[in-house]
Backbone as CSV, one residue per row, in Angstrom:
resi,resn,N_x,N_y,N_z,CA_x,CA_y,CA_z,C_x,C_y,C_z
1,UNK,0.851,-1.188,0.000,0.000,0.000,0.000,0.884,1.235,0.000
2,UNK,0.238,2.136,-1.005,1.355,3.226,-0.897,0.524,4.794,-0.627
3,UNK,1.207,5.049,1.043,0.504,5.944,1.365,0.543,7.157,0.927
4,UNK,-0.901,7.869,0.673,-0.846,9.040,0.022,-0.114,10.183,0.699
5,UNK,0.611,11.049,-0.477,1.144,12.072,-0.104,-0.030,13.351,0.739
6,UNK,0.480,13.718,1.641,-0.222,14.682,2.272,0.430,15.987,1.743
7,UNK,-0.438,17.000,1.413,-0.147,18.563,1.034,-0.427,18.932,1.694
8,UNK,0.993,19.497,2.901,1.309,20.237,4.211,0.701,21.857,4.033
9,UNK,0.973,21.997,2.760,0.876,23.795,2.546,-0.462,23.867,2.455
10,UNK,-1.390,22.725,1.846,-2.786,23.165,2.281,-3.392,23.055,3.642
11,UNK,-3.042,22.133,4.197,-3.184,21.919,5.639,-3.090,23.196,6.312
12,UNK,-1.489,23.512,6.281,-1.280,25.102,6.877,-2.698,26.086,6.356
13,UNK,-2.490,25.938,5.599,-3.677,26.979,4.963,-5.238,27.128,5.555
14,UNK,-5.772,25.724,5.673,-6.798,25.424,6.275,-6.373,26.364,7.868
15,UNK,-5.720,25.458,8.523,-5.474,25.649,9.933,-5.367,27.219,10.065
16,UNK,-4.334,27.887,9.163,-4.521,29.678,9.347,-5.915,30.231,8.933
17,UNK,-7.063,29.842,8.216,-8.055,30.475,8.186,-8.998,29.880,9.732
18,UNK,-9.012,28.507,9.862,-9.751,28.623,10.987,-8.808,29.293,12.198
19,UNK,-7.958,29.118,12.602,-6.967,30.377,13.554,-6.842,31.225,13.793
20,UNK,-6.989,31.978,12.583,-6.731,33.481,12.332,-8.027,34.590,11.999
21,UNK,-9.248,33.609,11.142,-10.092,34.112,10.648,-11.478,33.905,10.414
22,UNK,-11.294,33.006,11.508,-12.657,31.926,11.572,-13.881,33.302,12.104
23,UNK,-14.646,32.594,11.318,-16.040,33.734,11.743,-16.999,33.326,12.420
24,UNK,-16.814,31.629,13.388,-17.407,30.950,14.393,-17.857,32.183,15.355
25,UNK,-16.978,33.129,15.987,-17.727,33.684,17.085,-18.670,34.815,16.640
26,UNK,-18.522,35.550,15.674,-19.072,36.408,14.699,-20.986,36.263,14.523
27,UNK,-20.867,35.124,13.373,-22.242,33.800,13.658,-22.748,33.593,14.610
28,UNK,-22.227,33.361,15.944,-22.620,32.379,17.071,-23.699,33.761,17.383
29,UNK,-22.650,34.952,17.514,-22.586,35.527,18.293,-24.617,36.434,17.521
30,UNK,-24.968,36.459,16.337,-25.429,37.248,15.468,-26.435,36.083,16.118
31,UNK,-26.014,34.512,16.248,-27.417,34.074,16.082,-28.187,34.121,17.835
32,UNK,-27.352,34.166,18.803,-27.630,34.095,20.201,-27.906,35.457,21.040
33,UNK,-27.187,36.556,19.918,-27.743,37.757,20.850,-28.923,38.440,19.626
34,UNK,-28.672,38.473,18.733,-29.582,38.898,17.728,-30.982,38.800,17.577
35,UNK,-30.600,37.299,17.254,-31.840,37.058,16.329,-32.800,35.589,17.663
36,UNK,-31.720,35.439,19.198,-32.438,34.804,20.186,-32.426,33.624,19.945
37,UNK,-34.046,33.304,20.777,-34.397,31.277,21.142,-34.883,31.175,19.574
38,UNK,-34.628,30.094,19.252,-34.671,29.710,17.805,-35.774,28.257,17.689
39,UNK,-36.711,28.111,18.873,-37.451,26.933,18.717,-37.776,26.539,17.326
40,UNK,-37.956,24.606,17.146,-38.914,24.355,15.961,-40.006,25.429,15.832
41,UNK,-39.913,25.852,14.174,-40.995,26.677,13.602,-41.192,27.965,14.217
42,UNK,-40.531,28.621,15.193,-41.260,29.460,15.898,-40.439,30.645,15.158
43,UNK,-40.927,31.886,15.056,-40.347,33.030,14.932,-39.080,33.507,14.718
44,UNK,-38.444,33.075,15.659,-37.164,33.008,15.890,-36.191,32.049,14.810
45,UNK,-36.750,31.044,15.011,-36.430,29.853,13.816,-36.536,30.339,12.630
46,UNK,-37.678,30.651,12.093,-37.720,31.356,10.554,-36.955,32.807,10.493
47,UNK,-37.008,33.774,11.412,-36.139,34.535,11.243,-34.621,34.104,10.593
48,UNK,-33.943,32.705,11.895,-32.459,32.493,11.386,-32.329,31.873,10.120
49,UNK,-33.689,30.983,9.737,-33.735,30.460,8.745,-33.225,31.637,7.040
50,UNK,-33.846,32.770,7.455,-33.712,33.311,6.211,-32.429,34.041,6.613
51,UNK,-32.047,34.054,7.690,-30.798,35.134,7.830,-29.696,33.887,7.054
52,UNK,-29.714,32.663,6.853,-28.809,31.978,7.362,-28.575,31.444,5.416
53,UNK,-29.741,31.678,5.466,-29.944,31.271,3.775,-28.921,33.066,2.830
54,UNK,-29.514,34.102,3.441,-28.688,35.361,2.899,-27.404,35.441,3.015
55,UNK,-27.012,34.444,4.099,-25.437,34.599,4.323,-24.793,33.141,3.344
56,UNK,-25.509,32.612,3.294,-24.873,31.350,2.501,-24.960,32.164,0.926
57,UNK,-26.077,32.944,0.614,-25.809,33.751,-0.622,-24.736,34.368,-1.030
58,UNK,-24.445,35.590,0.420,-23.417,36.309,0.237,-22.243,35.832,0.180
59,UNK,-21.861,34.920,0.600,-20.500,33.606,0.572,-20.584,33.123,-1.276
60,UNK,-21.169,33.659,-1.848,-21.314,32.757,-2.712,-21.495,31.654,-3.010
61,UNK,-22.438,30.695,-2.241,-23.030,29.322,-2.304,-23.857,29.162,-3.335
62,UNK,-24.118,27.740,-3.594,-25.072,27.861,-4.653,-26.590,26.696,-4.655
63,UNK,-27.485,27.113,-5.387,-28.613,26.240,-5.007,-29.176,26.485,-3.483
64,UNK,-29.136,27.956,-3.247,-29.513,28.074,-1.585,-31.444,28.180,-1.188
65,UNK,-31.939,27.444,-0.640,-32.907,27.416,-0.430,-33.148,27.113,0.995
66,UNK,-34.604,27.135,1.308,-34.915,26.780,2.860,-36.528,25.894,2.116
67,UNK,-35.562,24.469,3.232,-36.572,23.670,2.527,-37.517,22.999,4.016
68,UNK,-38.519,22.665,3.343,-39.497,22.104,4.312,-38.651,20.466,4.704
69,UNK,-38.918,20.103,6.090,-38.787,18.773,5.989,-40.107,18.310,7.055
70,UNK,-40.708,18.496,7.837,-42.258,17.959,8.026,-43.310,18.330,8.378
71,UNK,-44.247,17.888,7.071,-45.108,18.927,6.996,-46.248,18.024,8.233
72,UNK,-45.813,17.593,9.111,-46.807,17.475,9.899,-46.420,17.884,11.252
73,UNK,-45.449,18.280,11.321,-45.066,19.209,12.646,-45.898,19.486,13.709
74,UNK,-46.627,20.685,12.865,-47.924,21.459,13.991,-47.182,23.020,14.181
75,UNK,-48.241,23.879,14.955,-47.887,24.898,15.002,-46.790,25.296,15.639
76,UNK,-46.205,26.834,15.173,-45.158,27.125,15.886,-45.578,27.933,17.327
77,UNK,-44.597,28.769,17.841,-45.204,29.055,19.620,-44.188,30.103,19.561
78,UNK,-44.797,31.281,20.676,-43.236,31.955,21.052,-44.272,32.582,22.293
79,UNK,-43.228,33.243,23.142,-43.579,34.190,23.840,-43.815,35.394,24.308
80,UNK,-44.852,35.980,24.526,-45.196,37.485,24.091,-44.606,38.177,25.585
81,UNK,-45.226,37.961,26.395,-44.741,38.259,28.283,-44.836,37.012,28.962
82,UNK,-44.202,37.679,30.088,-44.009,37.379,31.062,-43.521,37.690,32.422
83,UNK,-44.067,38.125,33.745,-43.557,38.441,34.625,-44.307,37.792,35.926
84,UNK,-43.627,37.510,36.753,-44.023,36.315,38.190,-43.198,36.996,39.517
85,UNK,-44.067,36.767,40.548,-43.193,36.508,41.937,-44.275,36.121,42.606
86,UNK,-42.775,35.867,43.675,-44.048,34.788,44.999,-44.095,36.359,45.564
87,UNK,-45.280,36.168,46.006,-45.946,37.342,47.639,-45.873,36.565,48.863
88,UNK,-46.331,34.846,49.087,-46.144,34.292,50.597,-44.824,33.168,50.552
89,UNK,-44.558,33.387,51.401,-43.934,33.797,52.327,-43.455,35.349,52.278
90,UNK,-42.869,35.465,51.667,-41.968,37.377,51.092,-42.304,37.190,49.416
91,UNK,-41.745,38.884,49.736,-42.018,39.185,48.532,-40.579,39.329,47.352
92,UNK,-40.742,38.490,46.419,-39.347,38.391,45.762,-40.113,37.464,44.077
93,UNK,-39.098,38.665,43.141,-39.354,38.187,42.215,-38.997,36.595,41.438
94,UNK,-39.941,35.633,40.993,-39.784,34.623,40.514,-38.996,34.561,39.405
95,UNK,-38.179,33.851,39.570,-36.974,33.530,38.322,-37.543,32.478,37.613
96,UNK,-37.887,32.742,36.727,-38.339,31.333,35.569,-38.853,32.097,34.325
97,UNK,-38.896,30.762,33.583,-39.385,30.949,32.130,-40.247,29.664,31.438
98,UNK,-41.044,30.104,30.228,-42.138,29.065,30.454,-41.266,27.956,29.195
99,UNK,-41.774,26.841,29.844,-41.701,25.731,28.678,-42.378,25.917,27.838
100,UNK,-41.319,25.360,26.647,-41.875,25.422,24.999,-43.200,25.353,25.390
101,UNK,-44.282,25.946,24.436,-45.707,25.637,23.887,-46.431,25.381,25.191
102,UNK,-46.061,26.078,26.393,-46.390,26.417,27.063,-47.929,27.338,26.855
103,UNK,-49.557,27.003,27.695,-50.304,27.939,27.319,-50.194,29.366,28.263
104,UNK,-50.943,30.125,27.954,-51.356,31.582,28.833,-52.208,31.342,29.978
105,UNK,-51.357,32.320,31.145,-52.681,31.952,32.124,-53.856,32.987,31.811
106,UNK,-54.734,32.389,32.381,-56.154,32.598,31.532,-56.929,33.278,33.562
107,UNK,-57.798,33.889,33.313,-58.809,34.282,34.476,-60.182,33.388,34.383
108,UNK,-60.836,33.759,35.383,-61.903,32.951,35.092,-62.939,32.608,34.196
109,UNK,-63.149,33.679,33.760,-63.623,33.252,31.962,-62.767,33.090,30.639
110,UNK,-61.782,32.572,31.105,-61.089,31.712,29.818,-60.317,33.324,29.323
111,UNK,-60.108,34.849,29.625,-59.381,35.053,28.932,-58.067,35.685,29.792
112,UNK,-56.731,36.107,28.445,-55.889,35.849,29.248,-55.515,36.792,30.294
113,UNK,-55.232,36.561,30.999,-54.707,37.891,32.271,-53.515,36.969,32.961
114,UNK,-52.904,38.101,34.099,-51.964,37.285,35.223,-53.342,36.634,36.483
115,UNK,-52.779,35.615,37.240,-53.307,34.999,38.242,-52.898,34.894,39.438
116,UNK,-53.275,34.975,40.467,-52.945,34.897,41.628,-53.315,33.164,42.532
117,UNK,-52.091,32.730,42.610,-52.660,30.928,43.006,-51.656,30.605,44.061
118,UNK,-52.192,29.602,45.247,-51.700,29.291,46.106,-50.538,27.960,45.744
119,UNK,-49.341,27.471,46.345,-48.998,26.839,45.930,-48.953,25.823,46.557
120,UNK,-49.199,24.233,45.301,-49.680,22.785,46.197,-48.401,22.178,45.399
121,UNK,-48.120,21.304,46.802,-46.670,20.075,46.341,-47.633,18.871,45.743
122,UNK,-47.479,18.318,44.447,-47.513,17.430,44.600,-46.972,15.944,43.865
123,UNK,-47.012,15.304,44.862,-46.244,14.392,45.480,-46.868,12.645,45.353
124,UNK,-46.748,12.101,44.366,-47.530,10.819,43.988,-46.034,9.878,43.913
125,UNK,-45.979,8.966,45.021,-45.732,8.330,45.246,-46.140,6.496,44.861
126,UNK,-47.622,6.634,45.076,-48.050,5.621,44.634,-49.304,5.868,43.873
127,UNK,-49.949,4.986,43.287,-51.295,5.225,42.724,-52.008,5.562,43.702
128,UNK,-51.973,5.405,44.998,-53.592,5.806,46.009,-52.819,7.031,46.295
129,UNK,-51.765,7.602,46.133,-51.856,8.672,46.560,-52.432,9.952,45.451
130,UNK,-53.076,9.517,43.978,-53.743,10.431,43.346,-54.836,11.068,43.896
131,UNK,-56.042,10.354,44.785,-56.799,10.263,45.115,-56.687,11.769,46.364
132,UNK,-55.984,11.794,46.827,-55.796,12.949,47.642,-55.710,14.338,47.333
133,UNK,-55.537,14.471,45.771,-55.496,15.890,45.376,-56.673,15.940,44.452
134,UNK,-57.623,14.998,44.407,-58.926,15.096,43.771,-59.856,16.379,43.990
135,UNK,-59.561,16.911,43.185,-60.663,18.039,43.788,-59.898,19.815,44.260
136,UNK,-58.828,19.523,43.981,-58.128,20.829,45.318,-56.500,21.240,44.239
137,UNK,-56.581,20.890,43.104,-55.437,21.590,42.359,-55.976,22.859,41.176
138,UNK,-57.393,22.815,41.224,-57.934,23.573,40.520,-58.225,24.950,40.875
139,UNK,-57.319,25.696,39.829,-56.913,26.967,40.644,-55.055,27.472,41.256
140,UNK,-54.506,26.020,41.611,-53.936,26.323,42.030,-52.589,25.869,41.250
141,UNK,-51.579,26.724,41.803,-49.146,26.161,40.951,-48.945,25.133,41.612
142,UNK,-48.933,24.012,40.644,-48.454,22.921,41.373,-47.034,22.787,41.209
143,UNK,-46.524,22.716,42.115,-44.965,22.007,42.228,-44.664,20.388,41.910
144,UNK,-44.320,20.389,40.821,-44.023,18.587,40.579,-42.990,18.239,41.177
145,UNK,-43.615,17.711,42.106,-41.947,16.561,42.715,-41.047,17.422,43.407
146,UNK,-40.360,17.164,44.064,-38.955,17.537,45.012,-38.548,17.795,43.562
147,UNK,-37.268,19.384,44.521,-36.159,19.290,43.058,-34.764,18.643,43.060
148,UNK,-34.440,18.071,42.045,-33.411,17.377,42.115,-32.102,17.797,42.784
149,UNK,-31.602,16.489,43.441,-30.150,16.771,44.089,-29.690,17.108,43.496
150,UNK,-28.725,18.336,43.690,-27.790,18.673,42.845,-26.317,19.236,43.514
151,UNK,-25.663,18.110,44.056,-24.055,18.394,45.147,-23.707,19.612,44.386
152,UNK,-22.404,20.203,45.204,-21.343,21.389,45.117,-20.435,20.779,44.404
153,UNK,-20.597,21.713,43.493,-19.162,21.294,42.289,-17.744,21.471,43.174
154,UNK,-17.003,20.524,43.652,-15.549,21.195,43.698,-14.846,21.127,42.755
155,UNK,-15.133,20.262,41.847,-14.319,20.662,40.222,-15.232,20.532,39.543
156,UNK,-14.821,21.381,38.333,-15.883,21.632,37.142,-15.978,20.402,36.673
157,UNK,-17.654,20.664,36.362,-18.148,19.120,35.572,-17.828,19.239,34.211
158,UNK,-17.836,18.334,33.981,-17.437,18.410,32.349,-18.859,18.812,31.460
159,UNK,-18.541,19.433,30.204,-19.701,19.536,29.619,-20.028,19.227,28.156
160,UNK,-18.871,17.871,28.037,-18.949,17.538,26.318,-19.212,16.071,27.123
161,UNK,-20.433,15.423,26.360,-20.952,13.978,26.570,-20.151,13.149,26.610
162,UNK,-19.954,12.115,27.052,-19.428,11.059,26.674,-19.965,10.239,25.536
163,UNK,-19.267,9.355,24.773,-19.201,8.899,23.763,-20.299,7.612,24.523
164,UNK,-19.953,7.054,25.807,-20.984,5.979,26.154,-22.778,6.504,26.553
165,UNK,-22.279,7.827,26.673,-23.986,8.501,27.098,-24.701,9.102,26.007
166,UNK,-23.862,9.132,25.113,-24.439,9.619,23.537,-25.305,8.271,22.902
167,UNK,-24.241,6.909,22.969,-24.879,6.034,22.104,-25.834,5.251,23.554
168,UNK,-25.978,5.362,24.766,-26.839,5.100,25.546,-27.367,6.190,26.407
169,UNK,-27.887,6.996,26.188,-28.189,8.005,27.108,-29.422,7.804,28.341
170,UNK,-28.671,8.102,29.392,-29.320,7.668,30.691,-30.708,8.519,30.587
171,UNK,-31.844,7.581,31.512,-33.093,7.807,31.617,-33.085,9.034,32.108
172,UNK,-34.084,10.013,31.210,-34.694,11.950,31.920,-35.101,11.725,32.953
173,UNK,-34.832,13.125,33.570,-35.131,13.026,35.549,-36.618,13.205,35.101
174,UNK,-37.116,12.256,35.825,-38.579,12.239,36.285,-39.270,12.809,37.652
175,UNK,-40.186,13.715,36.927,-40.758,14.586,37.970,-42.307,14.189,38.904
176,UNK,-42.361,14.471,39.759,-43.693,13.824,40.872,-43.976,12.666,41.046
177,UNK,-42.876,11.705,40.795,-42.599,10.473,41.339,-41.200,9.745,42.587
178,UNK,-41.377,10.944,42.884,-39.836,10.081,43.535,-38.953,10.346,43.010
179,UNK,-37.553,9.323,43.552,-36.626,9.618,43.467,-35.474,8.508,43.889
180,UNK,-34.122,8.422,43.717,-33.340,7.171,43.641,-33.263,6.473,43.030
181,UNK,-32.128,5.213,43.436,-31.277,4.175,42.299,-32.420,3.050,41.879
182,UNK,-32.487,2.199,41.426,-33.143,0.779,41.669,-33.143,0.477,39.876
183,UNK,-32.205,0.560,39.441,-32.542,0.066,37.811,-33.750,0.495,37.048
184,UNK,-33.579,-0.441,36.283,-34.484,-0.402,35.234,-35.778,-0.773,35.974
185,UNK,-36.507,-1.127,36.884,-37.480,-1.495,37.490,-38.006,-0.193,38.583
186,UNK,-36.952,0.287,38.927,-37.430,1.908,39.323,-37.519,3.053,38.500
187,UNK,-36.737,2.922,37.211,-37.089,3.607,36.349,-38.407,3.590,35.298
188,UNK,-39.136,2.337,35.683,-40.214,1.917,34.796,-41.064,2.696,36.208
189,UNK,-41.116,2.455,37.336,-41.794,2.833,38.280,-42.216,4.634,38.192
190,UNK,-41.145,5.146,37.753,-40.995,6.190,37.844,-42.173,6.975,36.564
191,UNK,-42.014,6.169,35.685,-42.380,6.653,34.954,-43.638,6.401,34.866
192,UNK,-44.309,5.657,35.382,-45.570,5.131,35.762,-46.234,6.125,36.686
193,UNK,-45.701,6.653,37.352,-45.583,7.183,38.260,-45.934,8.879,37.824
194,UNK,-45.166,9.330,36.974,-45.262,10.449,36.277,-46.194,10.613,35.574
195,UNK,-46.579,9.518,34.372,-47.929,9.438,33.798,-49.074,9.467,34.683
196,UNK,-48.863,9.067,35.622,-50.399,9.191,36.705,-50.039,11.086,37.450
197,UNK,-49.670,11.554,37.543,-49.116,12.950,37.783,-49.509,13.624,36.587
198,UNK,-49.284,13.377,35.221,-49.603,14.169,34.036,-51.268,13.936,34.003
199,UNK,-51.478,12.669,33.918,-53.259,12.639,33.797,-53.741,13.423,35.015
200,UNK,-53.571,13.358,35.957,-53.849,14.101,37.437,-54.295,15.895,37.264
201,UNK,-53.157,15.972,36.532,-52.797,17.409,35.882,-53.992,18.114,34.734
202,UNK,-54.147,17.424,34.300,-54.974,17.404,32.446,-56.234,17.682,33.258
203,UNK,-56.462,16.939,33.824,-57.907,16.479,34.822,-58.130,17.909,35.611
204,UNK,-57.766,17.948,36.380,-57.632,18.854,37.579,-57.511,20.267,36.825
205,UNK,-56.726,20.687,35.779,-56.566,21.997,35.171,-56.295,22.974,36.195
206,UNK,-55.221,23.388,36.994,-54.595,24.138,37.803,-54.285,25.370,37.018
207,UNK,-54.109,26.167,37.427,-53.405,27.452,37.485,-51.995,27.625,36.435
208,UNK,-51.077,26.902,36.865,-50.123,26.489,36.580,-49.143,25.155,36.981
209,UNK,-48.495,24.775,36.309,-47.554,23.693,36.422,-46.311,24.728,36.660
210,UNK,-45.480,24.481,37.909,-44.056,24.838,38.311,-43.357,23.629,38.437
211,UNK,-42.392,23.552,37.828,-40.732,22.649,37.826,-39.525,22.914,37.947
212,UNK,-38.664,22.148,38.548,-37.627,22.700,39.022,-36.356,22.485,37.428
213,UNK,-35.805,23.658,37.406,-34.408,23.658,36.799,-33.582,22.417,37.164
214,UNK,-33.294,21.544,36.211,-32.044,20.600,36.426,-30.542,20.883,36.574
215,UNK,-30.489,22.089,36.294,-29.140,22.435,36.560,-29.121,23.959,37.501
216,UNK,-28.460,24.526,38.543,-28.594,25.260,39.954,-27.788,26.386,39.427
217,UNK,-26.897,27.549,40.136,-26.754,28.741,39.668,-27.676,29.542,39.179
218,UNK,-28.559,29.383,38.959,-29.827,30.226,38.509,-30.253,29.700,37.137
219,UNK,-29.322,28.810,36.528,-29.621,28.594,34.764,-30.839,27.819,34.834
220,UNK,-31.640,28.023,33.707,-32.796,27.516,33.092,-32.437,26.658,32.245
221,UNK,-32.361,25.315,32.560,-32.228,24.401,31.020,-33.622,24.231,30.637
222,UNK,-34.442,25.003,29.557,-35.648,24.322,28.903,-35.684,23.114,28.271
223,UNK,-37.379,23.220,28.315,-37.127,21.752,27.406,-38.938,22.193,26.886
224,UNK,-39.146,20.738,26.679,-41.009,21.197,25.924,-41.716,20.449,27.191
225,UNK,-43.050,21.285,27.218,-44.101,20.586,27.633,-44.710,19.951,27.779
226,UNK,-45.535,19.401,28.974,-45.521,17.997,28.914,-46.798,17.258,28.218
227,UNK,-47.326,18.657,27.388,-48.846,18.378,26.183,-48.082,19.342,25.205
228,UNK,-46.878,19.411,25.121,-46.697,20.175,24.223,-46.984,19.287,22.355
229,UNK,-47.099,17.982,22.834,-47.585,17.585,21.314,-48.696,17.551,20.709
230,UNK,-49.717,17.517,21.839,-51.010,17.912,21.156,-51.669,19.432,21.631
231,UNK,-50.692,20.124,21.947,-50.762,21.423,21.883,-50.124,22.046,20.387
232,UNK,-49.436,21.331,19.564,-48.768,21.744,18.370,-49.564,21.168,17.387
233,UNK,-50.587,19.831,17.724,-51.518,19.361,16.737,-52.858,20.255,16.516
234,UNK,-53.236,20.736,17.817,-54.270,21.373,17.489,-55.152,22.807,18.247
235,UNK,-55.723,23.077,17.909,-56.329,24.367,18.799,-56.505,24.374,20.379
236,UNK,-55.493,24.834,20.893,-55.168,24.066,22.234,-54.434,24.659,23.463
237,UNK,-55.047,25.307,24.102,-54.204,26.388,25.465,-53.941,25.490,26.284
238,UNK,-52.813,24.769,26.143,-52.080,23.764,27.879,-52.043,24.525,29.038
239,UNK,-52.149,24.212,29.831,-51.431,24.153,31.215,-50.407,25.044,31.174
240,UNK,-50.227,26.413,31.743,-49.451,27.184,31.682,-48.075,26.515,32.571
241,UNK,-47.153,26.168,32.052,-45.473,25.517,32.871,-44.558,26.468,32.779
242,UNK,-44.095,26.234,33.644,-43.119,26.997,34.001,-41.903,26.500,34.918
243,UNK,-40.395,26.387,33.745,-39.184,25.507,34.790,-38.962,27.160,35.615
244,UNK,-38.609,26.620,37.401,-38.277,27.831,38.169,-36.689,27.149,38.414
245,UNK,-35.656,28.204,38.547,-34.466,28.609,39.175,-34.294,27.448,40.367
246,UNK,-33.232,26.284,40.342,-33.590,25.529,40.901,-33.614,26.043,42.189
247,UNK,-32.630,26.956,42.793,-32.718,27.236,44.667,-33.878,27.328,44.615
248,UNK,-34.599,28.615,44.132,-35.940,29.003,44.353,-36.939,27.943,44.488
249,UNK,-37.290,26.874,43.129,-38.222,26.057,43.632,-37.624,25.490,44.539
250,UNK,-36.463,25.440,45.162,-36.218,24.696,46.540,-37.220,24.946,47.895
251,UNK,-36.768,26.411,47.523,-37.456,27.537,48.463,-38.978,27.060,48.799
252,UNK,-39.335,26.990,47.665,-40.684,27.174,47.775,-41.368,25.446,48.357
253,UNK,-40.788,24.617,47.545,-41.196,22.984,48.602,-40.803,22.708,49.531
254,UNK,-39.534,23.363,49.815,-39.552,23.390,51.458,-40.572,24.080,52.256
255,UNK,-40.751,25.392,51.754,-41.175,26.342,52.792,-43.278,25.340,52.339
256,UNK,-43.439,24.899,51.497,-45.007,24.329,51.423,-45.328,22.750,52.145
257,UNK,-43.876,22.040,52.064,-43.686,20.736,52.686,-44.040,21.340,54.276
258,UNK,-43.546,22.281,54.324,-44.073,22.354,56.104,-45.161,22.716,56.392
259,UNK,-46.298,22.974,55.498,-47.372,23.287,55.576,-47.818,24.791,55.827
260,UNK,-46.795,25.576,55.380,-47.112,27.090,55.701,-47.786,27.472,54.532
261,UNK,-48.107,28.287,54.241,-48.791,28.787,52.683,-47.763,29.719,51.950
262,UNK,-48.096,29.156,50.958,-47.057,29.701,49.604,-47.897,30.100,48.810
263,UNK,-47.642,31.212,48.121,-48.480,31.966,46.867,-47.483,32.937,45.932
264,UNK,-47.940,32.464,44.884,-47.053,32.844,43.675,-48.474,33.961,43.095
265,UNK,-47.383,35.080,41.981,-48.378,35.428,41.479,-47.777,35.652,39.686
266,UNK,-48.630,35.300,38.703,-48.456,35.191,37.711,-48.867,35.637,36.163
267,UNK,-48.281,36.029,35.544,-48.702,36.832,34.188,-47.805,36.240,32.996
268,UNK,-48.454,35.263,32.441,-47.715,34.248,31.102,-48.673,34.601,30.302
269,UNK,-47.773,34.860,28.834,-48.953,35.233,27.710,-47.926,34.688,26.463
270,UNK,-48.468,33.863,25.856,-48.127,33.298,24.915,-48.543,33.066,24.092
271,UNK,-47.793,32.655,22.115,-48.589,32.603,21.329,-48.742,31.750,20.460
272,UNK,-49.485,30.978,20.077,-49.556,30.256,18.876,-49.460,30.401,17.272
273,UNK,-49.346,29.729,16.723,-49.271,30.194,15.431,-49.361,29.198,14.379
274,UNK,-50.920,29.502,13.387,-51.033,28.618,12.665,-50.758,28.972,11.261
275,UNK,-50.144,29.903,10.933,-49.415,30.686,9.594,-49.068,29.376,8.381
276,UNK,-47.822,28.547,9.359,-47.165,27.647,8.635,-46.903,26.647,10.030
277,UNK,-47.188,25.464,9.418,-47.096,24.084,10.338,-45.826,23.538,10.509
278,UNK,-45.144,24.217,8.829,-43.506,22.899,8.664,-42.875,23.846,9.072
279,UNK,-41.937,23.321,9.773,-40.195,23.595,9.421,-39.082,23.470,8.747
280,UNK,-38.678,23.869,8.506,-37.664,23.966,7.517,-36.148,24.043,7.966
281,UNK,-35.342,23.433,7.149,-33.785,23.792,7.065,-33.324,24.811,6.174
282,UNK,-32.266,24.909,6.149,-31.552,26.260,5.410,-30.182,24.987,4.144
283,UNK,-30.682,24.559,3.425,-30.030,24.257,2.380,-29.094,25.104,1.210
284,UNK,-27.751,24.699,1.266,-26.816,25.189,0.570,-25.729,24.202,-0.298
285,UNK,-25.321,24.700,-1.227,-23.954,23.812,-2.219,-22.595,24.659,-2.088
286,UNK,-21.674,23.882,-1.890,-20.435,24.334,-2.230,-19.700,23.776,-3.527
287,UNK,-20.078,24.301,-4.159,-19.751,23.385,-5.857,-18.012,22.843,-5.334
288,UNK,-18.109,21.628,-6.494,-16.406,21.342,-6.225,-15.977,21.630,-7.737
289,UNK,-14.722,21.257,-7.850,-14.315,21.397,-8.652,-13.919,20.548,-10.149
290,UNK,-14.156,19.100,-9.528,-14.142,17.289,-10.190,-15.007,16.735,-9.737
C-alpha cells in the first residue's frame, strides 16, 4: 500500500483560516444575541432560517434554499410576556421561564390575564396517593416533585458527553414520582408514576404547572411541555409551565412541605401560530471542482 502524499501547505492553509479568521464567534454571536431562542418553527427559527440562507448567498453558495422537511409538525409558539413573583412567604421576584408551547394563564372566563394561586406540592408516590389531590389543584401552581439533588461542584463538571452517554443516554429526571437508584425497574416505576401525575394534571386543570431547573446557579435548562404535542396538533391552550431557578423552587417545597402557605403570582402570555405548520432547514452547495 502506498501511502498518500499529504499537502502540508494546504493543511497550513486550512489551519490559518480557521486560527486566524474563523467567523465561528461572529455567527454564534449574530445568532444568540440577535436574532435569540430559535425553537422548531417558531419566529425566531424562521427569522435564522432566512438570515442563514442570505449569508450562505453572500459567501457565494449555490442552489440556496430553505426547505421544508415535516409537513406534519404542527404549530409554531413563542412568547409574548411574562412576569411572576411569589408574595407568601416574602415578597421576591420569581426567576423562571415558560416551557416550549407552554399555554397563557387565563382568568376565570377563559381570557388571558396574570393569576394569583396558592402553591400545592404534589407528590404521587403511589397510585392511592392520586386520590388525595382530587378536587383541590384547581386553581392552584403545582410544584411537581422535590427538586433534584444537585451536590457542590468542587471541580468543574465536564460539559462535552461522553461517547458511552451519547450512544446510551441515561433515563430523563422524572418529575412527581420520587426519586433514587433501583434500575431499570425503578425507572419503569418512575415513569408510571409520572404518567399518573400528568393525567392528574390534564384532569384537575390548575393554574399552573411549576418545575424545578435541572441544573442550579440560577440557569434555566428548557425543554417542551408535557402536552406540548397535542398542543402543536391542534387548537389548544395547555397548562401554563413553568421551569423555576432551581434554589428558588427549593425555596418554595420546602417552605409548602411544612405546611405554611405559599403563593405565587403570575402573568404568562403566549402565542400560537397557525401561519405555517412545517419547518424547515436552510439548504446550501459548495460546488467542487471534479
Amino acid at each position: 500500500v502506498i501511502a498518500e502524499k499529504v499537502d502540508l501547505s494546504a493543511v497550513q492553509k486550512i489551519r490559518d483560516e480557521g486560527l486566524n479568521r474563523s467567523k465561528l464567534d461572529d455567527l454564534a454571536s449574530y445568532l444568540t444575541d440577535v436574532i435569540g431562542g430559535r425553537l422548531t418553527n417558531s419566529p425566531g427559527s424562521r427569522k435564522a432560517n432566512e438570515w442563514a440562507a442570505e449569508t450562505f448567498r453572500s459567501w457565494g453558495l449555490a442552489n440556496v434554499k430553505v426547505e421544508p422537511w415535516d409537513t406534519t409538525f404542527g404549530r409554531g409558539w413563542e412568547v409574548v410576556s411574562y412576569s411572576g413573583r411569589i408574595v407568601e412567604p416574602w415578597t421576591k421576584p420569581l426567576d423562571a421561564y415558560p416551557q416550549a408551547w407552554s399555554g397563557s394563564t387565563l382568568d376565570a372566563r377563559g381570557r388571558p390575564a396574570g393569576v394569583s394561586c396558592p402553591v400545592i406540592v404534589l407528590d404521587i408516590q403511589d397510585s392511592s396517593d392520586v386520590a388525595k389531590y382530587a378536587g383541590k389543584l384547581k386553581g392552584a401552581c403545582v410544584l411537581r416533585g422535590a427538586p433534584p439533588v444537585i451536590g457542590p461542584e468542587f471541580t468543574p463538571s465536564e460539559r462535552r458527553t461522553t461517547l458511552d452517554n451519547l450512544l446510551n443516554p441515561p433515563p430523563p429526571q422524572q418529575f412527581g414520582g420520587g426519586g433514587g437508584g433501583g434500575g431499570q425497574g425503578n425507572f419503569q416505576r418512575l415513569q408510571a408514576m409520572n404518567a399518573l401525575g400528568t393525567a392528574l394534571v390534564r384532569a384537575e386543570q390548575p393554574a399552573a404547572v411549576l418545575q424545578s431547573s435541572g441544573w442550579t446557579y440560577g440557569i434555566i435548562r428548557n425543554g417542551g411541555h408535557f402536552d406540548g404535542g397535542r398542543a402543536r396538533d391542534s387548537i389548544y391552550n395547555p397548562i401554563p409551565h413553568l421551569l423555576i431557578a432551581h434554589e428558588q423552587y427549593g425555596t418554595l417545597y420546602r417552605v409548602a412541605k411544612r405546611g405554611l402557605p405559599v403563593r405565587v403570582e403570575l402573568n404568562l402570555q403566549t402565542r400560537f401560530l397557525d401561519d405555517n405548520r412545517t419547518p424547515a432547514n436552510v439548504i446550501a452547495e459548495l460546488p467542487g471542482t471534479d
